[in-house]
Structure formats: structure tokens, C-alpha cells
N, C-alpha and C positions, 0 to 999 in steps of 0.2 A: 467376472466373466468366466465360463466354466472351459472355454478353449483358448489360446492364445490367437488376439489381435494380427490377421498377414495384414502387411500393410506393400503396395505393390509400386514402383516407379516407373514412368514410362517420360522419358523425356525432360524428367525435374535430377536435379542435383536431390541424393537423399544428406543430409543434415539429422546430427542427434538433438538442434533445437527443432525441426519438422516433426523428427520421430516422434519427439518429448509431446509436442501439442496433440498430434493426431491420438497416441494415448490414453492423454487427461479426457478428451474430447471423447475416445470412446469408450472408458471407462467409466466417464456420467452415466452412456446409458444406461446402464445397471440399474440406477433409481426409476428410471422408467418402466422398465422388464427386469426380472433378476433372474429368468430362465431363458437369456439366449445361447443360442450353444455354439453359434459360428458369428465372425464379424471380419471381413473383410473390406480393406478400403483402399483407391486407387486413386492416384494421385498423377494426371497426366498434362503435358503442354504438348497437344499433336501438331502446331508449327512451330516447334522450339527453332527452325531454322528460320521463320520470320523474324524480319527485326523490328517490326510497329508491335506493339501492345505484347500483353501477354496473355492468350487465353485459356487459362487456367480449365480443368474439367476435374471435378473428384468425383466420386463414386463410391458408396459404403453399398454392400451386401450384408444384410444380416438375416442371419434362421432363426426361428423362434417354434418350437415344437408347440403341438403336433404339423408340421409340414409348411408354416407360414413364410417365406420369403419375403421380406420389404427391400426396395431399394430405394435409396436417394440420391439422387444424381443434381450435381449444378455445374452449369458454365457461364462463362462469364460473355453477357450479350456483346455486341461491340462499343457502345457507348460506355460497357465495364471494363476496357482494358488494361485503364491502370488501376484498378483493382490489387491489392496483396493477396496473395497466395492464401493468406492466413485466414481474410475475409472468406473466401470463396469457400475454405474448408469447415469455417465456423456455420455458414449458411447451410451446406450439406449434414450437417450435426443437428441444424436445428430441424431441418426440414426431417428426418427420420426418429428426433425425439417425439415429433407431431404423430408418424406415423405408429410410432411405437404404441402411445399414449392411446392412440385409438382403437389398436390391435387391443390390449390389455382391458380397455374398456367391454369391448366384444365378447371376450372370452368370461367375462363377469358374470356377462349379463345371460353366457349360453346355458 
């Protein structure tokens, strides 16, 4: 990636095993696109003060010139609350390699 990965905490414990995943995770994309120039991603629990479940939300931002913004977003519905943190972010990964995959597509064929 041609900028450094922010990676942003809202309500989660940050961990250099979290950091470590989110990373690899968006260091794949690369294979996808190898010209994105920004990636941010956000890692939030907005009732970290509830005590049933835990719903998880992540959020990646990523630019891809000329001017494309994709974003992927997942939370975890309520039947997902015991769901791992890991899953959640794995799912937000995949759901933007999809979207990557189809930008790239586009741009091929312009």
C-alpha cells in the first residue's frame, strides 16, 4: 500500500494481536488493487457499556484514484452477538475485496 494503514478505536481495547490481523487483512488488498492510496479502518463496540452481547461494527475506508471511495461496513445483527470480533472484521475484508474486485473490473473495461 502506498500510504500507511490508520487503523482507529472506539470503545475496543487496541491489542498488537488486533493490530497484527487488521494489517495482514488489509495488506491482502493489494492483490486486489495495487493502486490504493488511502485505507482506513475502524473498529468500534458503541455499547461497550452493555453487558449482553457484543456488537461489534468495523468500518474500512478506502481511496483508489482517480477519486473512487469504497466503503465497507459490517455489524453484527442481534442474533450475531456472540460473534468474535475477528469474524466481524474478517467479513468487513471480504465484503471490500468484493468491492474492490469490481472497481478494478470497471476501470478495465473504461
Amino acid at each position: 500500500m502506498q500510504l500507511p494503514i490508520e487503523i482507529s478505536y472506539r470503545g475496543v481495547e487496541k491489542t498488537d494481536q488486533l493490530e497484527e490481523h487488521i494489517r495482514a487483512k488489509a495488506e491482502r488488498l493489494d492483490r486486489f488493487c495495487d493502486h490504493i492510496s488511502r485505507c482506513d479502518v475502524m473498529i468500534e463496540h458503541p455499547n461497550h457499556s452493555q453487558h449482553s452481547g457484543n456488537p461489534f461494527r468495523v468500518r474500512i475506508d478506502v481511496t483508489v484514484p482517480p477519486g473512487h471511495e469504497l466503503v465497507a461496513e459490517e455489524k453484527q445483527a442481534a442474533h450475531e452477538m456472540h460473534e468474535p470480533l475477528s469474524k466481524v472484521i474478517n467479513d468487513a475484508f471480504k465484503t471490500m475485496e468484493r468491492q474492490l474486485k469490481t472497481l478494478v473490473e470497471k476501470q478495465r473495461h473504461e
